[in-house]
N, CA, C and O atoms as CSV, one atom per row, in Angstrom:
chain,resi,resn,atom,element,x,y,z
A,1,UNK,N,N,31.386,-5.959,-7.192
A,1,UNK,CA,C,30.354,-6.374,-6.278
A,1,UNK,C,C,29.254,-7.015,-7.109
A,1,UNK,O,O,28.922,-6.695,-8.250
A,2,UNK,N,N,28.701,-8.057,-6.276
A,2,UNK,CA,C,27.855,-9.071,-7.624
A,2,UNK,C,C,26.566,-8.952,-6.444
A,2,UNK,O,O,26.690,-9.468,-5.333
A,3,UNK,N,N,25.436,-8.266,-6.820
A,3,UNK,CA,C,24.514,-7.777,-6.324
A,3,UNK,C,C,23.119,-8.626,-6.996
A,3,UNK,O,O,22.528,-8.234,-8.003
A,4,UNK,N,N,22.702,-10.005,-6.112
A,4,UNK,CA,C,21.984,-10.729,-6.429
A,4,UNK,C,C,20.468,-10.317,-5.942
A,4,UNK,O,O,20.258,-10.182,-4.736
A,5,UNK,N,N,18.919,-10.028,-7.353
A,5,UNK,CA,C,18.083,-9.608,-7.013
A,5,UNK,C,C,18.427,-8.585,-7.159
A,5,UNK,O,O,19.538,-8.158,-6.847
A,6,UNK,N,N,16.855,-7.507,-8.056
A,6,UNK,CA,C,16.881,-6.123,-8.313
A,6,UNK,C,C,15.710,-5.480,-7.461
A,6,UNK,O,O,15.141,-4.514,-7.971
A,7,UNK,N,N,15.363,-5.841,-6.427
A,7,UNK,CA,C,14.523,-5.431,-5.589
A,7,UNK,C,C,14.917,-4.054,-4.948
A,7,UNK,O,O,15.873,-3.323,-5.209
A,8,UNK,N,N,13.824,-3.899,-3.961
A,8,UNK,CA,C,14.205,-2.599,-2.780
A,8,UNK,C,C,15.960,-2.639,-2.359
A,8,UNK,O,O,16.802,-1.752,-2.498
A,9,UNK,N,N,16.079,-3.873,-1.867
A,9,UNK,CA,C,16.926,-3.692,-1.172
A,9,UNK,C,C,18.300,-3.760,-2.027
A,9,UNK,O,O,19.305,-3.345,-1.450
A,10,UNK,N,N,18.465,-4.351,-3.638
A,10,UNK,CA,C,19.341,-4.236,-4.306
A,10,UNK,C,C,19.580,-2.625,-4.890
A,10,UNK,O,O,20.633,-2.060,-5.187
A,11,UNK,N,N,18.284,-2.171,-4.923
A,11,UNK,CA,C,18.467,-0.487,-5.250
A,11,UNK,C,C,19.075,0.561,-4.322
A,11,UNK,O,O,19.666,1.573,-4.698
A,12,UNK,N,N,18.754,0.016,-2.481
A,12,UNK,CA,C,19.509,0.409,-1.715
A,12,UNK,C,C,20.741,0.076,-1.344
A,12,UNK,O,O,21.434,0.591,-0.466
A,13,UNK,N,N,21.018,-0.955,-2.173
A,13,UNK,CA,C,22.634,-1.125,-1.990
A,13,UNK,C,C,23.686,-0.800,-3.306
A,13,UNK,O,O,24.907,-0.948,-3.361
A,14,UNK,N,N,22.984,-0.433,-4.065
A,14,UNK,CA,C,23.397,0.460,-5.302
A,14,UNK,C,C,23.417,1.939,-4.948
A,14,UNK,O,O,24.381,2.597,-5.341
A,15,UNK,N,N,22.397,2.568,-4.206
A,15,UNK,CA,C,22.650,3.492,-3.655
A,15,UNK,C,C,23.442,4.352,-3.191
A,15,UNK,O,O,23.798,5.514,-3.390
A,16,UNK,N,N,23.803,2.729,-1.922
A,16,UNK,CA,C,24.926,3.188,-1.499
A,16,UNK,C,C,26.245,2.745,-1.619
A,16,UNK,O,O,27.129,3.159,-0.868
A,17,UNK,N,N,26.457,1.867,-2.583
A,17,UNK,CA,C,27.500,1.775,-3.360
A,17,UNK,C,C,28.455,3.437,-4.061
A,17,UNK,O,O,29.632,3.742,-4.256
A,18,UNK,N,N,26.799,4.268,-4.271
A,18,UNK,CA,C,27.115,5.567,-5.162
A,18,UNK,C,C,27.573,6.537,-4.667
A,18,UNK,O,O,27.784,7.587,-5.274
A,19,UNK,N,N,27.823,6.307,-3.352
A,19,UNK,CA,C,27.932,7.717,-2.480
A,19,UNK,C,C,29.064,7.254,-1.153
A,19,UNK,O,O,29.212,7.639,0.007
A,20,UNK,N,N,29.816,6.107,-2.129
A,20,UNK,CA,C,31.575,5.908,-1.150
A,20,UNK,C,C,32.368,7.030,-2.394
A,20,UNK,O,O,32.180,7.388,-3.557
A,21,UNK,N,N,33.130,7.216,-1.510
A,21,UNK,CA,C,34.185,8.101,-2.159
A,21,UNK,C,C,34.816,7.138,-3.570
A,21,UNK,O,O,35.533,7.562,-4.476
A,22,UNK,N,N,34.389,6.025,-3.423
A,22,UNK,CA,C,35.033,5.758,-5.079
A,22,UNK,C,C,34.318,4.144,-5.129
A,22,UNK,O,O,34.653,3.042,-4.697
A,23,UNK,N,N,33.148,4.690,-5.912
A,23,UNK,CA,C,32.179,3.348,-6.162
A,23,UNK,C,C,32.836,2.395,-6.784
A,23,UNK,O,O,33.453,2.685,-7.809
A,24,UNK,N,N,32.836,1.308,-6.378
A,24,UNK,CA,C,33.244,-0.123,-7.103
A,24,UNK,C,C,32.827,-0.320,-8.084
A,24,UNK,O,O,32.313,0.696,-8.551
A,25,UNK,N,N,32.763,-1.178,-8.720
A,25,UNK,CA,C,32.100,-1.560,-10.195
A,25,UNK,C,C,30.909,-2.762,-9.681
A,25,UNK,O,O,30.982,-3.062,-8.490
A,26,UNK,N,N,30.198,-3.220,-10.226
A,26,UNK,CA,C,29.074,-3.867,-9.483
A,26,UNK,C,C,27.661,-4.687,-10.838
A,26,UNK,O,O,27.067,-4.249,-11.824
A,27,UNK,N,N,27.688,-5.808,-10.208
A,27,UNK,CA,C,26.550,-6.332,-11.495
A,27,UNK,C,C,25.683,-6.130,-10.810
A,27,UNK,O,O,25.915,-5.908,-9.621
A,28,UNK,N,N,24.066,-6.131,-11.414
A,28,UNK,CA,C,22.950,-6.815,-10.793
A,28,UNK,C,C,22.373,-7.474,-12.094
A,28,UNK,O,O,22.146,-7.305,-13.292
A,29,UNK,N,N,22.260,-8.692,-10.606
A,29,UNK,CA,C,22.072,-10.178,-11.167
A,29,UNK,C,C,20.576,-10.231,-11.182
A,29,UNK,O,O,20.116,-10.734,-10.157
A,30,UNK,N,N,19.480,-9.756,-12.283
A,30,UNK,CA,C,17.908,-9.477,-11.984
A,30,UNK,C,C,17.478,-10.461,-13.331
A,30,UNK,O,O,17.983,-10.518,-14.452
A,31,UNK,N,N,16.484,-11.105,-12.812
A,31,UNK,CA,C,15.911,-11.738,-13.879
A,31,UNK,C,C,15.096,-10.947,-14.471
A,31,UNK,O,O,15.303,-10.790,-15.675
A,32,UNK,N,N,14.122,-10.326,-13.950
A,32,UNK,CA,C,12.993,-9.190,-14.321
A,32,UNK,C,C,13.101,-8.235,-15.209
A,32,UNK,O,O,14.145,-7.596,-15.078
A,33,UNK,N,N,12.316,-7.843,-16.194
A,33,UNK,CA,C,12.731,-6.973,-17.121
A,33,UNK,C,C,12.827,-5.892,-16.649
A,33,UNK,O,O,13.544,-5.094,-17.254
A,34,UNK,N,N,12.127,-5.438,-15.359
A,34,UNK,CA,C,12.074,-4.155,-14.784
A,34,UNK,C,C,12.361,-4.285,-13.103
A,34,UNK,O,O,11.665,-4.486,-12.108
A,35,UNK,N,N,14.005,-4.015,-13.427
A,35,UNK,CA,C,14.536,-4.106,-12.306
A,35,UNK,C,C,14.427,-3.382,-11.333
A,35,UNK,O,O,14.039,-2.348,-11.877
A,36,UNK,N,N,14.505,-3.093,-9.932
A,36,UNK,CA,C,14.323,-2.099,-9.318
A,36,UNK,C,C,12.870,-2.171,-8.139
A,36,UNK,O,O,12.683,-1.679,-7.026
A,37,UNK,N,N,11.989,-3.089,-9.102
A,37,UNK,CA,C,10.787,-3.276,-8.460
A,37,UNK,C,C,10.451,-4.456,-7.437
A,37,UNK,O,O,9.710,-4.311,-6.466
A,38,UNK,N,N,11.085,-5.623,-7.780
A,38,UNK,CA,C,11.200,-6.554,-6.817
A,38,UNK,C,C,9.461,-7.054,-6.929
A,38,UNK,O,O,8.596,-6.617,-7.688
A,39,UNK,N,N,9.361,-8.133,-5.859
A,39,UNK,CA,C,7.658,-8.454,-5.954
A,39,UNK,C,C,7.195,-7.324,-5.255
A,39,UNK,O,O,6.544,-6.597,-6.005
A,40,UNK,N,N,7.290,-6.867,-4.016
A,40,UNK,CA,C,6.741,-6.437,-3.467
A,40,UNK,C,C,6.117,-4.810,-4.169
A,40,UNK,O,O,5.058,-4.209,-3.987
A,41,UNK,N,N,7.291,-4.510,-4.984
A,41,UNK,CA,C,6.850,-3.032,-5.626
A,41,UNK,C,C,6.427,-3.388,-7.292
A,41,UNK,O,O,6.445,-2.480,-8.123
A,42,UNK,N,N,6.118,-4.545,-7.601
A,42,UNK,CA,C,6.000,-4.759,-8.750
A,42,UNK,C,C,3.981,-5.317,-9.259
A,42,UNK,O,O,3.531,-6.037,-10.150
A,43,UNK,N,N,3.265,-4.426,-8.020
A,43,UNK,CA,C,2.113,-5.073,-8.539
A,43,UNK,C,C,1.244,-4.172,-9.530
A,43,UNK,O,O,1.705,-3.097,-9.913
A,44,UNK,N,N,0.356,-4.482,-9.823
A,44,UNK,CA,C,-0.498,-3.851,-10.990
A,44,UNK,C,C,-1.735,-3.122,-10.453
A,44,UNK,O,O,-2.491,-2.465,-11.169
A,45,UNK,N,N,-1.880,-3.296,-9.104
A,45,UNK,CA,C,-3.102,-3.243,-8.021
A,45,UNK,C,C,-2.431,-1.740,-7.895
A,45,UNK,O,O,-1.218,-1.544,-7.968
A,46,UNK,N,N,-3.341,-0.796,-7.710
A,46,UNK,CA,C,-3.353,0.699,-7.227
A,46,UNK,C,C,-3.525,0.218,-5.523
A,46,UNK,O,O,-2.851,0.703,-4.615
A,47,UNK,N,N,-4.270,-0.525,-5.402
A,47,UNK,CA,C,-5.032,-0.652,-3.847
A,47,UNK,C,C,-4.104,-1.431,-3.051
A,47,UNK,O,O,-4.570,-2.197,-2.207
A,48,UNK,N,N,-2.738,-1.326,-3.225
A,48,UNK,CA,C,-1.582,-2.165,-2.586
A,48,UNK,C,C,-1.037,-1.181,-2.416
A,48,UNK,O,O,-0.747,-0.439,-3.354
A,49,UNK,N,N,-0.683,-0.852,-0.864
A,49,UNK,CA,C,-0.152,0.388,-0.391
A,49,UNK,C,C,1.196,0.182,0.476
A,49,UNK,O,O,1.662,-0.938,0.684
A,50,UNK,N,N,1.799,1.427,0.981
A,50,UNK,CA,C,2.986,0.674,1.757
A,50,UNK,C,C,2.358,0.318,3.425
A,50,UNK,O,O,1.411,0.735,4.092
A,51,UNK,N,N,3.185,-0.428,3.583
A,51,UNK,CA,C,2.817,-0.248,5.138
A,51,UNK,C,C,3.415,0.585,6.552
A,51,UNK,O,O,3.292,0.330,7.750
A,52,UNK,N,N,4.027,1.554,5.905
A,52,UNK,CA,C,4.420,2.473,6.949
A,52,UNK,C,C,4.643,3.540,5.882
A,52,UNK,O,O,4.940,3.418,4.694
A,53,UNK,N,N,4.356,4.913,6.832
A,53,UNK,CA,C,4.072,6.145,6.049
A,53,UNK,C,C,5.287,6.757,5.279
A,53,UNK,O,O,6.479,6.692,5.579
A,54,UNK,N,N,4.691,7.367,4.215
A,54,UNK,CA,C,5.818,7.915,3.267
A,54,UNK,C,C,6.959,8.854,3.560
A,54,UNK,O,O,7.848,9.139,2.757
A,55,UNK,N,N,6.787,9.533,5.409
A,55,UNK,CA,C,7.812,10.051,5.583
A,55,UNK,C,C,9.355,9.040,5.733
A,55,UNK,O,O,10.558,9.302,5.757
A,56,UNK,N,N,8.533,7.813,5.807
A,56,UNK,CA,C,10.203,7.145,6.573
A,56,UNK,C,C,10.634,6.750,5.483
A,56,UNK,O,O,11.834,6.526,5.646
A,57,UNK,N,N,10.178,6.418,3.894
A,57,UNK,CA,C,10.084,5.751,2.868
A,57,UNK,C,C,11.388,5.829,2.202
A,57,UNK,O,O,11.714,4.894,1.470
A,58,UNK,N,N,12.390,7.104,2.409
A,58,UNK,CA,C,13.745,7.365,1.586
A,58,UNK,C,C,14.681,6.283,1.256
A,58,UNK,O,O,14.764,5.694,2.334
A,59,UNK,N,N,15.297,5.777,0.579
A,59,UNK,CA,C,16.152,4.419,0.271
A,59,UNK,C,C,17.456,4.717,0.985
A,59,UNK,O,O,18.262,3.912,1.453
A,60,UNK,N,N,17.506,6.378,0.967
A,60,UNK,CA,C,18.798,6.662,1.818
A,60,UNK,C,C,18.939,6.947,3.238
A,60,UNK,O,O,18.991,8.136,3.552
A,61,UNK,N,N,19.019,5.969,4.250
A,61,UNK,CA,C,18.859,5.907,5.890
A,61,UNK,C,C,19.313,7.435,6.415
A,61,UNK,O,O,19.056,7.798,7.563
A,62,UNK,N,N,19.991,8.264,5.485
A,62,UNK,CA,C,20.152,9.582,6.118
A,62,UNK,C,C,19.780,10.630,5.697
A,62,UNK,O,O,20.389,11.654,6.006
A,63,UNK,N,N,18.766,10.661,4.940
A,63,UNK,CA,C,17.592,11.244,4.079
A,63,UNK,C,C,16.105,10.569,4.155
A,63,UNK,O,O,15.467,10.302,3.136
A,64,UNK,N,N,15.661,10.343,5.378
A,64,UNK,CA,C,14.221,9.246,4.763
A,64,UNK,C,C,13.064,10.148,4.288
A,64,UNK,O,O,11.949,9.756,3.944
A,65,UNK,N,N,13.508,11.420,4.326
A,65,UNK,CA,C,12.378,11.991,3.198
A,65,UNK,C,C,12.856,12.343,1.841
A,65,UNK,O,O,12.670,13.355,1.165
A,66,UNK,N,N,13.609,11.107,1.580
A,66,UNK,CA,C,13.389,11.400,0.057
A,66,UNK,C,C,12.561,10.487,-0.860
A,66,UNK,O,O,12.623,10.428,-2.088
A,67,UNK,N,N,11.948,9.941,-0.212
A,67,UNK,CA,C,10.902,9.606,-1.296
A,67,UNK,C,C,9.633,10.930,-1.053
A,67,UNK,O,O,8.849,11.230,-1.953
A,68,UNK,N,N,9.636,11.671,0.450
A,68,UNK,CA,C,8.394,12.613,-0.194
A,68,UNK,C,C,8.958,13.464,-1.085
A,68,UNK,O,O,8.164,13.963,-1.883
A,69,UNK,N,N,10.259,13.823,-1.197
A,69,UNK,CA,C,10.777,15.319,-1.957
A,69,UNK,C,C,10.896,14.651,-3.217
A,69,UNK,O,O,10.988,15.466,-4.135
A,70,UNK,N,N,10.931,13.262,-3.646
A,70,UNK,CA,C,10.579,12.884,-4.569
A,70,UNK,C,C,9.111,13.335,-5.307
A,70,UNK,O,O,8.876,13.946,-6.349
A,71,UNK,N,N,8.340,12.805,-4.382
A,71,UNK,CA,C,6.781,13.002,-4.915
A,71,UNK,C,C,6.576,14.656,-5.399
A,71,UNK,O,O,6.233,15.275,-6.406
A,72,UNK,N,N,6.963,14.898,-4.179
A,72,UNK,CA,C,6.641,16.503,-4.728
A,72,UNK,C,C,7.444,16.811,-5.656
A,72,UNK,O,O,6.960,17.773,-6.253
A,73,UNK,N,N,8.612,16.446,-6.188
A,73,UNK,CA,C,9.213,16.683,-7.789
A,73,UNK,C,C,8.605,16.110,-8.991
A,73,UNK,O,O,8.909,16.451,-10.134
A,74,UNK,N,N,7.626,15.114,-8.646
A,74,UNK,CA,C,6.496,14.408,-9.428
A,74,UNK,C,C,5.433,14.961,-9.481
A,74,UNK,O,O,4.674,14.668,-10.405
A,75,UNK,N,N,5.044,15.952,-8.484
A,75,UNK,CA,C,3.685,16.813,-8.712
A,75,UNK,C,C,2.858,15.578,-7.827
A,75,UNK,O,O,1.719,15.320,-8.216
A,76,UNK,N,N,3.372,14.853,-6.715
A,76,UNK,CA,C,2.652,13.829,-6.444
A,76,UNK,C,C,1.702,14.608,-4.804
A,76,UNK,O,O,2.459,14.969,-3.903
A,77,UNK,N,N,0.538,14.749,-4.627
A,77,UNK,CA,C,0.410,15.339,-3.446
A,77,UNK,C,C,0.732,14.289,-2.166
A,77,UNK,O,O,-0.247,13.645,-1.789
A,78,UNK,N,N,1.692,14.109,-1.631
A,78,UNK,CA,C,1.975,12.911,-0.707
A,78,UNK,C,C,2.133,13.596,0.674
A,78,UNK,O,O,3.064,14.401,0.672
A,79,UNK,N,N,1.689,13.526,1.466
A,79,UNK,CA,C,1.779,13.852,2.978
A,79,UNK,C,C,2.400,12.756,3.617
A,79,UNK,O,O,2.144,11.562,3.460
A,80,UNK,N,N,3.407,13.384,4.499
A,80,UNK,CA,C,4.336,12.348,5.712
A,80,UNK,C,C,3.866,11.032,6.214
A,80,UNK,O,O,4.491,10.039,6.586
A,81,UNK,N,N,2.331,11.342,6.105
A,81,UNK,CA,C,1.569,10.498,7.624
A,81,UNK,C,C,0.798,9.350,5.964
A,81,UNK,O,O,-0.132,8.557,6.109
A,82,UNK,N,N,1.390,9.568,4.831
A,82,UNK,CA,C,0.001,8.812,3.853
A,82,UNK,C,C,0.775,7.510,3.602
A,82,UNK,O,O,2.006,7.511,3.628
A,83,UNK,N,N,0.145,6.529,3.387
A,83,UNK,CA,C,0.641,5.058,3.434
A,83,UNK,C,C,-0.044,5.772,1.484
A,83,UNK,O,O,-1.065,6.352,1.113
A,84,UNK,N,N,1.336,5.231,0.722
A,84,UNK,CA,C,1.128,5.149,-0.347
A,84,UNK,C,C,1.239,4.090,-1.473
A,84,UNK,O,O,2.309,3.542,-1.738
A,85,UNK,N,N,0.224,3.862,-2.041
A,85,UNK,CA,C,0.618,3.023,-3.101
A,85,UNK,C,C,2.096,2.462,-3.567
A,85,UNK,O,O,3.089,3.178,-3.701
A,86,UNK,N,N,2.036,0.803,-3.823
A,86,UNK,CA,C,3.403,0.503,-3.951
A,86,UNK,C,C,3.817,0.635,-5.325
A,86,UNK,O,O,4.983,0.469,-5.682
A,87,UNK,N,N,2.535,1.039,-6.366
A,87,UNK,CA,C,3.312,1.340,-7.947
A,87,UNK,C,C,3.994,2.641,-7.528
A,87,UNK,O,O,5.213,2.751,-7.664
A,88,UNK,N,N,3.542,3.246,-7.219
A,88,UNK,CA,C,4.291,4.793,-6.868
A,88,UNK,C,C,5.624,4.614,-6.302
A,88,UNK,O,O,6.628,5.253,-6.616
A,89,UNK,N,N,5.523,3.538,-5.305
A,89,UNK,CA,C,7.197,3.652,-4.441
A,89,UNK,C,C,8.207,2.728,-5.507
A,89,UNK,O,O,9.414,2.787,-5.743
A,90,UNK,N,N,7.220,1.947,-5.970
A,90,UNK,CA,C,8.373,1.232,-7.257
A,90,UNK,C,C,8.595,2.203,-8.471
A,90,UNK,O,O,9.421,1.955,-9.349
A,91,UNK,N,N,8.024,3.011,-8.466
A,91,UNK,CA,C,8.469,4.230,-9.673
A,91,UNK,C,C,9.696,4.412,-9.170
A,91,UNK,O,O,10.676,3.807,-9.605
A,92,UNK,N,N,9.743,5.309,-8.161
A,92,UNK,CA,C,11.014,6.110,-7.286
A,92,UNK,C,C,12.024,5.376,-7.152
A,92,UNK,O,O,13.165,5.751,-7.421
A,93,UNK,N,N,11.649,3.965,-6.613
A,93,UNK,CA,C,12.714,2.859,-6.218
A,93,UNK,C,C,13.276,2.719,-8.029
A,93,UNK,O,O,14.496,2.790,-8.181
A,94,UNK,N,N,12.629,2.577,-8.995
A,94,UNK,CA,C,13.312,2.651,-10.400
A,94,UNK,C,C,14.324,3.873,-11.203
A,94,UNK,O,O,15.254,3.896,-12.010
A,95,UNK,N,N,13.519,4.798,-10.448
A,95,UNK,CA,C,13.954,6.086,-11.279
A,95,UNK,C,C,15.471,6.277,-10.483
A,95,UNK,O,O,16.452,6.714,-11.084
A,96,UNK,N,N,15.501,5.841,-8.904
A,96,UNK,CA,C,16.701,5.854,-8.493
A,96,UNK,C,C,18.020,5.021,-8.950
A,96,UNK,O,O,19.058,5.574,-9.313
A,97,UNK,N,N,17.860,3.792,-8.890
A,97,UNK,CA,C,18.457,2.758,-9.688
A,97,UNK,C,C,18.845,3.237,-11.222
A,97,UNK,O,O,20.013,3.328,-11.600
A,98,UNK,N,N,17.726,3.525,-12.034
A,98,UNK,CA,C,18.292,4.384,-13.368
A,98,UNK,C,C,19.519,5.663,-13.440
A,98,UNK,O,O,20.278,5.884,-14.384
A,99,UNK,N,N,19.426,6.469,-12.011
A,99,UNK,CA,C,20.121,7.366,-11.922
A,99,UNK,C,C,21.435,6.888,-11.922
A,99,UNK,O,O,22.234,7.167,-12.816
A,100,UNK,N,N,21.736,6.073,-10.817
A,100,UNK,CA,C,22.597,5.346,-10.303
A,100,UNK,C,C,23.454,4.168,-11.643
A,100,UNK,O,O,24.663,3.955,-11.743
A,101,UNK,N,N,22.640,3.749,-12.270
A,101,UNK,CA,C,23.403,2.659,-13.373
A,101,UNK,C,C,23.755,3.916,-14.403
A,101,UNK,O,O,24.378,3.664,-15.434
A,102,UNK,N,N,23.433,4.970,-14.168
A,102,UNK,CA,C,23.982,5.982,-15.719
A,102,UNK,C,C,25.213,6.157,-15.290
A,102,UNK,O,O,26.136,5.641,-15.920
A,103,UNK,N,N,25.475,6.962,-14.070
A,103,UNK,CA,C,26.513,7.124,-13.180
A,103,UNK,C,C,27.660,6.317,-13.112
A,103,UNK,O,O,28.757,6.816,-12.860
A,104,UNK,N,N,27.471,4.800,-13.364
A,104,UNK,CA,C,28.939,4.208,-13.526
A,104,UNK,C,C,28.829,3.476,-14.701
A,104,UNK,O,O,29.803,2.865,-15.141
């Protein structure tokens, strides 16, 4: 699978690439040194937040609280209802992707 762009949505399709009963093999095609972040999760601004709250935020459509059970494994205090910073959701969106490229 040739997985063009390392954004949100290339991390969610690595994702779920990881969790078929027998993952394919798969490139991503990212120019960026720090893949995973895409523009939208790649700014330097603290004051750039998401726009819908961190309960729905999970990359996995049948888990969407895992980006809070994330935070709270980060020591992050994040409540359901908090529109959070997008360096924070591009952490998670990275640290997942890292998990995921060790894995195959």
């Amino acid at each position: 699978v040739l997985i063009i762009g390392g954004g949100a949505s290339a991390v969610a399709v690595v994702a779920a690439l990881g969790k078929t009963a027998t993952p394919p093999a798969f490139i991503l095609a990212e120019k960026s040194a720090t893949p995973g972040l895409g523009v939208a999760y790649s700014t330097e601004l603290e004051q750039h937040i998401l726009n819908v709250p961190a309960a729905v935020m999970g990359i996995d459509a049948e888990r969407p609280d895992g980006f809070i059970s994330w935070c709270s494994q980060n020591q992050l205090a994040v409540a359901p209802t908090d529109f959070v910073s997008r360096q924070i959701y591009g952490r998670y969106l990275q640290e997942i992707l890292s998990h995921e490229l060790k894995r195959h």
